[in-house]
PyMOL Python script that loads the backbone (N, CA, C, O; Angstrom):
from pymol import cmd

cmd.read_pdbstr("""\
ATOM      1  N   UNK A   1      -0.048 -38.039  19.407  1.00  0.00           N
ATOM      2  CA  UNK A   1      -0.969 -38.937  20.083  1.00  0.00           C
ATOM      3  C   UNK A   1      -0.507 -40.378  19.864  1.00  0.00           C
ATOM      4  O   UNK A   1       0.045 -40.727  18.820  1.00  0.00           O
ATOM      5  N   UNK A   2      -0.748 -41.182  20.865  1.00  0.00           N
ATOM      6  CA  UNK A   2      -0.264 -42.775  20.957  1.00  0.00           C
ATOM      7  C   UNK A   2      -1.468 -43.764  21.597  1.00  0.00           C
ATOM      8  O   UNK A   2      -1.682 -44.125  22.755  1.00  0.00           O
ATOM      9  N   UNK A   3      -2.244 -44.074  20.169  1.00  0.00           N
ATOM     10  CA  UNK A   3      -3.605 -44.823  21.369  1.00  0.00           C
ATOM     11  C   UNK A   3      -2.697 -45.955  21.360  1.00  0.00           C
ATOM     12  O   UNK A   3      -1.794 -46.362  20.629  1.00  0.00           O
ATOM     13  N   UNK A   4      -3.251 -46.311  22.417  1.00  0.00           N
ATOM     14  CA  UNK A   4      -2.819 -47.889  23.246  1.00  0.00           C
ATOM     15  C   UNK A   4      -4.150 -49.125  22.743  1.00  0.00           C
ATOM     16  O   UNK A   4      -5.370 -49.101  22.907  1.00  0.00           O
ATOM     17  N   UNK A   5      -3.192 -50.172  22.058  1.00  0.00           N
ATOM     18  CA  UNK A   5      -3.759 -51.216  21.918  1.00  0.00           C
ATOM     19  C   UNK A   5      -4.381 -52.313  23.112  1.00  0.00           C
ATOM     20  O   UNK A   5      -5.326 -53.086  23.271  1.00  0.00           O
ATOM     21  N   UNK A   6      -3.004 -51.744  23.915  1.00  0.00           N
ATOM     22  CA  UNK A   6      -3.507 -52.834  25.335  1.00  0.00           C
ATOM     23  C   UNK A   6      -3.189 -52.714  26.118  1.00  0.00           C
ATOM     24  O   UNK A   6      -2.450 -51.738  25.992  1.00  0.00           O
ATOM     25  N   UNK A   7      -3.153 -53.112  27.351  1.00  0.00           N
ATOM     26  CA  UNK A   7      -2.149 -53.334  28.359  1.00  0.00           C
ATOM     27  C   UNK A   7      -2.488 -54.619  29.371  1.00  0.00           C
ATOM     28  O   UNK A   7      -3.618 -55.080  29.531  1.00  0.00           O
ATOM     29  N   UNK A   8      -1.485 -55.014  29.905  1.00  0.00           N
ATOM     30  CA  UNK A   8      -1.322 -56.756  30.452  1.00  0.00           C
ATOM     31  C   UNK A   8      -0.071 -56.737  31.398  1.00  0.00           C
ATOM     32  O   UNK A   8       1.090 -56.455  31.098  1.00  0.00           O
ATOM     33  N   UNK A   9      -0.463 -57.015  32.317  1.00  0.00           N
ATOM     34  CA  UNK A   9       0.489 -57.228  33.651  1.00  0.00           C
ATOM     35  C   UNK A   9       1.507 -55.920  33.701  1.00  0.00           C
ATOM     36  O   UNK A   9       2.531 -56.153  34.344  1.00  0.00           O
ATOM     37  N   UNK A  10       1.447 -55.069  33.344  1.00  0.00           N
ATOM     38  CA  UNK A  10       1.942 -53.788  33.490  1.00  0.00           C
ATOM     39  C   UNK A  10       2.807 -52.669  32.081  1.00  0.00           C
ATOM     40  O   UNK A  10       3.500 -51.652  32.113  1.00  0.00           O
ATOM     41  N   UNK A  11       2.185 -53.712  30.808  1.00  0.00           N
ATOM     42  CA  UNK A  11       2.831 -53.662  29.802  1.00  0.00           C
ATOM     43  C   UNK A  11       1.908 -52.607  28.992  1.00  0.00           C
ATOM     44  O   UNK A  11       0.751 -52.693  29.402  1.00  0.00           O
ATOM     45  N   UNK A  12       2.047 -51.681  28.016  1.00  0.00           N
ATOM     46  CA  UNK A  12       1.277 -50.941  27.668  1.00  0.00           C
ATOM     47  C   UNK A  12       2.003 -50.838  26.080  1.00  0.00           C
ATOM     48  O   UNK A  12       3.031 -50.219  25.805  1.00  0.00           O
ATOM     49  N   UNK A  13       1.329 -51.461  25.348  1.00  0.00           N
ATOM     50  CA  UNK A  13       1.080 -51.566  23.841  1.00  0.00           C
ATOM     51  C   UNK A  13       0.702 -50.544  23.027  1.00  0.00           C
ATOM     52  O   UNK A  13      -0.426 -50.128  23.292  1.00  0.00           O
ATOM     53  N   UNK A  14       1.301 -49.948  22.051  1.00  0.00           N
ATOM     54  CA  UNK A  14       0.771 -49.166  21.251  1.00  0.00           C
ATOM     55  C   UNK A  14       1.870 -48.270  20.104  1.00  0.00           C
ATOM     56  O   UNK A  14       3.084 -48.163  19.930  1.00  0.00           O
ATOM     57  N   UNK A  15       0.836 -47.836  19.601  1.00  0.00           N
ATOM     58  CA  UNK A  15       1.956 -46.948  17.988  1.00  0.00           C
ATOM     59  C   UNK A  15       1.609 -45.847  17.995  1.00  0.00           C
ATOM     60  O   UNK A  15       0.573 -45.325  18.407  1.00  0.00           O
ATOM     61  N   UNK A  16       3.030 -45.213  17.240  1.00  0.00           N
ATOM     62  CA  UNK A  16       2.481 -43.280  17.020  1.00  0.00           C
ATOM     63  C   UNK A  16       2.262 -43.769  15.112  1.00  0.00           C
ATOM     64  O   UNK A  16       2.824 -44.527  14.320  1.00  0.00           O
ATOM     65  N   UNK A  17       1.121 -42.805  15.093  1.00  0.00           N
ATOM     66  CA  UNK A  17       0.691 -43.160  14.053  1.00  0.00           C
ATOM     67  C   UNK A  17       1.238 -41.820  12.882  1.00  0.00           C
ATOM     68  O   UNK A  17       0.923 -41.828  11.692  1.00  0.00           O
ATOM     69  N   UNK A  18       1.877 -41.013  13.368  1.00  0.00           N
ATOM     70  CA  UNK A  18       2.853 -39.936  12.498  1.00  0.00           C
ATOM     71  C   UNK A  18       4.078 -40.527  12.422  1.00  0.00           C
ATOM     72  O   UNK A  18       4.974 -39.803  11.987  1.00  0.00           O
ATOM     73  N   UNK A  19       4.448 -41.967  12.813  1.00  0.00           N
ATOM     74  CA  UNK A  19       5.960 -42.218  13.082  1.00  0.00           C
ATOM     75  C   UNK A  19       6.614 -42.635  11.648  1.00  0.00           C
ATOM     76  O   UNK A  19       7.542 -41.959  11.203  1.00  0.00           O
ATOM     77  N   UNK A  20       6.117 -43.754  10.937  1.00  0.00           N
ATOM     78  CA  UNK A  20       6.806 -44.335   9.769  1.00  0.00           C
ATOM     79  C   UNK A  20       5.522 -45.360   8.982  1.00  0.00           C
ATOM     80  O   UNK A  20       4.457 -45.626   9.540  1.00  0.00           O
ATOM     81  N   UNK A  21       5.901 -45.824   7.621  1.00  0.00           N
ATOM     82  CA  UNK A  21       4.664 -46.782   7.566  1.00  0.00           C
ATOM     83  C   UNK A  21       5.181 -47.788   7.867  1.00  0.00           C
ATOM     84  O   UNK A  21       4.339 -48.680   7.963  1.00  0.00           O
ATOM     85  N   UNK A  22       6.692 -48.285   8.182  1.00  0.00           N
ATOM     86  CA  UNK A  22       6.527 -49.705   8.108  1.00  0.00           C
ATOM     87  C   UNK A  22       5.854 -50.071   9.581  1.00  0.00           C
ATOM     88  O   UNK A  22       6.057 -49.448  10.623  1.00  0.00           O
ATOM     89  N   UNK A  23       5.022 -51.209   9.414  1.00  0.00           N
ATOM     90  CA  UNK A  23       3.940 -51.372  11.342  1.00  0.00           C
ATOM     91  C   UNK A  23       5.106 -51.559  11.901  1.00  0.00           C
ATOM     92  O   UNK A  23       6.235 -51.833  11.492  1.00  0.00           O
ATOM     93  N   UNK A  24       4.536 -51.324  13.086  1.00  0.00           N
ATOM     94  CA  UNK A  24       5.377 -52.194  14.092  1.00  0.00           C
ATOM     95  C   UNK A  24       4.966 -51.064  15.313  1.00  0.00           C
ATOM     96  O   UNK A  24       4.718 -49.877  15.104  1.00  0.00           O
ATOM     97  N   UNK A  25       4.962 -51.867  16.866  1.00  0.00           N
ATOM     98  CA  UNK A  25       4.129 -51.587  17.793  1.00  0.00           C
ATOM     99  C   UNK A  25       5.660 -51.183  19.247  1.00  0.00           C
ATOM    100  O   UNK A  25       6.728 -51.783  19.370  1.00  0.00           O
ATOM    101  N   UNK A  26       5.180 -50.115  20.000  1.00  0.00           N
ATOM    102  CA  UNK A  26       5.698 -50.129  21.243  1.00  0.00           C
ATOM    103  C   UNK A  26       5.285 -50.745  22.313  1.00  0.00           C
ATOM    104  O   UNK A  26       4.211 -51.332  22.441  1.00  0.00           O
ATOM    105  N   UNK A  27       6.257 -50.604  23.217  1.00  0.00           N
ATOM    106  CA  UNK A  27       5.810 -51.562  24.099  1.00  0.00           C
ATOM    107  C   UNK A  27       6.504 -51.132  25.548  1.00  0.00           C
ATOM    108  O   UNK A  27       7.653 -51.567  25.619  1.00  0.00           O
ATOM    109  N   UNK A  28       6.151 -50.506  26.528  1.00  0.00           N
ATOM    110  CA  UNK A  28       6.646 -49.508  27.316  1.00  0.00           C
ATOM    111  C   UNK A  28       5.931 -50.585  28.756  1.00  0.00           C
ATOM    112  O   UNK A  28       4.869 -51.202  28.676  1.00  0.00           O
ATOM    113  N   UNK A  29       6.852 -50.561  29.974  1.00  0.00           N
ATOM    114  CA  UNK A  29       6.982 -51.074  31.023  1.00  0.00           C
ATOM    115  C   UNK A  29       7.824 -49.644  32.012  1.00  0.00           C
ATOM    116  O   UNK A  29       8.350 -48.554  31.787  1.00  0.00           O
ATOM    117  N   UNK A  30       7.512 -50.525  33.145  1.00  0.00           N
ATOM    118  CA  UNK A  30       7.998 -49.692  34.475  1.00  0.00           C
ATOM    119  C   UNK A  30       9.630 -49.617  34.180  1.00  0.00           C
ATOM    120  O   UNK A  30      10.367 -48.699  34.538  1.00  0.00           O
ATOM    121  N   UNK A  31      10.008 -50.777  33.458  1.00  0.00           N
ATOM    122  CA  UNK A  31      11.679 -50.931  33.652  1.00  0.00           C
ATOM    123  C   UNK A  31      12.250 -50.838  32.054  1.00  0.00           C
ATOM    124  O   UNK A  31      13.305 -51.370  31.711  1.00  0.00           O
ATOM    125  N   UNK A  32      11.690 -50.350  31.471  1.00  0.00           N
ATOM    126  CA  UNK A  32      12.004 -49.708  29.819  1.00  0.00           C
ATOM    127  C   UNK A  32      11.257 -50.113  29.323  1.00  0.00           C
ATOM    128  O   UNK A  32      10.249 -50.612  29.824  1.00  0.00           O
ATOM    129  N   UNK A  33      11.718 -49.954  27.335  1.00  0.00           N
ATOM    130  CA  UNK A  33      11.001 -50.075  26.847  1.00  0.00           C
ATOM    131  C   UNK A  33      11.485 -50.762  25.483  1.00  0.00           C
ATOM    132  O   UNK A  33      12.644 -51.130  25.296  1.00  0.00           O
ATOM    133  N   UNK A  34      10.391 -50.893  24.505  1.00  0.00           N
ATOM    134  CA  UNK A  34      10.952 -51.809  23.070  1.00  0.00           C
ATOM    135  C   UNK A  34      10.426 -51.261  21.671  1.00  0.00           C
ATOM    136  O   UNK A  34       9.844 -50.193  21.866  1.00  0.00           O
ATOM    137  N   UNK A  35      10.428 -51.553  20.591  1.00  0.00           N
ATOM    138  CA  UNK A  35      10.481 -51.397  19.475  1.00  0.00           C
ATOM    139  C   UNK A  35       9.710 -52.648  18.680  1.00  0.00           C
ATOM    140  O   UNK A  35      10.808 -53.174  18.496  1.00  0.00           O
ATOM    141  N   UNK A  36       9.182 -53.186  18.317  1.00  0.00           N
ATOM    142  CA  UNK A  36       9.143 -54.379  17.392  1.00  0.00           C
ATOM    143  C   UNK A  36       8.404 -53.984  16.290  1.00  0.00           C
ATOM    144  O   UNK A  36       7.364 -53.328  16.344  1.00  0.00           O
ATOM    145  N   UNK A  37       9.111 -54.512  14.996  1.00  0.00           N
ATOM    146  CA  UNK A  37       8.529 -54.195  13.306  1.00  0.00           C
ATOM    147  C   UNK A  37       7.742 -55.597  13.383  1.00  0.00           C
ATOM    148  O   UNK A  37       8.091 -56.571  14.050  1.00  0.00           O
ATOM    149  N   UNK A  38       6.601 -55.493  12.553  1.00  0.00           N
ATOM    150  CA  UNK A  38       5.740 -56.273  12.484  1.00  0.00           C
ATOM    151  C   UNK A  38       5.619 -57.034  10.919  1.00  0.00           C
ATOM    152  O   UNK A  38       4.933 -57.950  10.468  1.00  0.00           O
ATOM    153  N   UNK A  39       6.674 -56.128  10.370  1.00  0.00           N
ATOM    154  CA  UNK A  39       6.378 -56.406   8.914  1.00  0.00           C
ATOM    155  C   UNK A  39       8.041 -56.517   8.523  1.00  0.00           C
ATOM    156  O   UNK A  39       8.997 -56.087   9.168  1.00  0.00           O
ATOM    157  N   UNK A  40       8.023 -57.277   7.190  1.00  0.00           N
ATOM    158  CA  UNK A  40       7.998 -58.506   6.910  1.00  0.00           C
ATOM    159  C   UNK A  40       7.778 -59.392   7.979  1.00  0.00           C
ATOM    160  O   UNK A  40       6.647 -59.853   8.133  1.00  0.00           O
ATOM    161  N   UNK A  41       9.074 -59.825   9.059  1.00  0.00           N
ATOM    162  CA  UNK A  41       8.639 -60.324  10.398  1.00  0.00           C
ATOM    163  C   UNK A  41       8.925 -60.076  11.489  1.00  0.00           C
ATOM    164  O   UNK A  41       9.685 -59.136  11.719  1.00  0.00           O
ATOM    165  N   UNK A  42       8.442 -60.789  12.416  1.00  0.00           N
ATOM    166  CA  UNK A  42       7.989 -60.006  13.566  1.00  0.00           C
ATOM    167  C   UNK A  42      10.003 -59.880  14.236  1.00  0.00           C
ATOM    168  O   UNK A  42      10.725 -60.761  14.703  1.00  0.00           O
ATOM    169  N   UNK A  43      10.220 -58.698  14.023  1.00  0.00           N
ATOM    170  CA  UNK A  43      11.212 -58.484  14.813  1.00  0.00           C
ATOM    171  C   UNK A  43      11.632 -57.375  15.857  1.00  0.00           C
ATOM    172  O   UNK A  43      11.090 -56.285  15.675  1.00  0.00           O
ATOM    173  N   UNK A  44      12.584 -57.480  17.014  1.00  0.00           N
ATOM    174  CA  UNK A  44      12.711 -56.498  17.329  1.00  0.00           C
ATOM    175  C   UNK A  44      13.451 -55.013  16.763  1.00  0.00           C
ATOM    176  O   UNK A  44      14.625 -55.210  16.450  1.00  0.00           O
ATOM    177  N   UNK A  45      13.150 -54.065  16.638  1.00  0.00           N
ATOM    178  CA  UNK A  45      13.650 -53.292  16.219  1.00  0.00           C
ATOM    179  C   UNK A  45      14.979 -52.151  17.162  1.00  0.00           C
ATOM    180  O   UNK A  45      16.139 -52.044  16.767  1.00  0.00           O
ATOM    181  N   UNK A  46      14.344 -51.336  18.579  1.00  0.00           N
ATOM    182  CA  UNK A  46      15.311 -51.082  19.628  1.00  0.00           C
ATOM    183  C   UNK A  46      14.794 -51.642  20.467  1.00  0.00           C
ATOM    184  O   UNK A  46      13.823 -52.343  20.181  1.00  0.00           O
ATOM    185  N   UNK A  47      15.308 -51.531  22.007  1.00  0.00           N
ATOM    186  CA  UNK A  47      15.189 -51.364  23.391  1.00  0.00           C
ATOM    187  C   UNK A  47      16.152 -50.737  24.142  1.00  0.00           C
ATOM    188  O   UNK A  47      17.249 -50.354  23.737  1.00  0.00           O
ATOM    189  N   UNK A  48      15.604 -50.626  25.493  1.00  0.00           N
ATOM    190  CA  UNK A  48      16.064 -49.836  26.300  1.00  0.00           C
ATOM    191  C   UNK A  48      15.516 -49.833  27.441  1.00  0.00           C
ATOM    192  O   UNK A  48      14.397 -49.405  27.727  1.00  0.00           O
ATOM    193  N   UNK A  49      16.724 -50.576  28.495  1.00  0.00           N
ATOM    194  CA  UNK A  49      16.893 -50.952  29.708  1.00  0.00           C
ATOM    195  C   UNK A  49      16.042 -52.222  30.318  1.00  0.00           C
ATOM    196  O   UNK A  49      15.971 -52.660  31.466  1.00  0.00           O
ATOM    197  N   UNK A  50      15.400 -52.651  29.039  1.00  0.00           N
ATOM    198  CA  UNK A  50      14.760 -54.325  28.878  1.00  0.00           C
ATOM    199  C   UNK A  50      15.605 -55.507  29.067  1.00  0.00           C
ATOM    200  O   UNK A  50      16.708 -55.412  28.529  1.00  0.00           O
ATOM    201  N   UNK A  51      15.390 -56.497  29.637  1.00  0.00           N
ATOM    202  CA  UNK A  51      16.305 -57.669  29.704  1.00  0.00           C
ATOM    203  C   UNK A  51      15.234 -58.884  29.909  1.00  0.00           C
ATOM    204  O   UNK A  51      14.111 -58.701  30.378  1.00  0.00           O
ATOM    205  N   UNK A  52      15.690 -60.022  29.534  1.00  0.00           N
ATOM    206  CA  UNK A  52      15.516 -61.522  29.118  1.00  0.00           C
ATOM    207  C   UNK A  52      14.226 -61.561  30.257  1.00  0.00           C
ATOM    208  O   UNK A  52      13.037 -61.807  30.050  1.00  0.00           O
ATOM    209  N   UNK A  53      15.017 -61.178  31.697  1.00  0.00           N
ATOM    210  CA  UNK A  53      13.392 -61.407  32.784  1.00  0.00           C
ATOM    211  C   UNK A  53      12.032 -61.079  32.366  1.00  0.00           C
ATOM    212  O   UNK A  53      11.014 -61.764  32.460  1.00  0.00           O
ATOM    213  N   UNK A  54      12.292 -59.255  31.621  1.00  0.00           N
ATOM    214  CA  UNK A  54      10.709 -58.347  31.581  1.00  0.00           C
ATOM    215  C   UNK A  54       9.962 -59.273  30.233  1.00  0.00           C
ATOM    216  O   UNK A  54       8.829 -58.990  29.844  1.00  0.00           O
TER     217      UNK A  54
END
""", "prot")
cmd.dss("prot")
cmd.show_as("cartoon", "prot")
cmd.util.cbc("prot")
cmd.orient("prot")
């Protein structure tokens, strides 16, 4: 299961909560998707098929 924190202009936010402890949130679009750790700081972690525009 993956509840969704949010979603905004076509962006859909959220974590699997069986995944790992360190936080950090997905982030899934029409044209891929991302990774970001939230802890220590906010960084990206992967992506895929994301670019500078989305």
């Amino acid at each position: 299961m993956s509840p969704t924190l949010f979603r905004i202009k076509g962006y859909r936010f959220y974590f699997l909560s069986n995944e790992e402890n360190r936080m950090h949130v997905h982030i899934i679009c029409a044209d891929g998707e991302a990774k970001f750790w939230l802890e220590p700081i906010v960084s990206m972690a992967t992506y895929h098929k994301l670019n500078a525009k989305n």
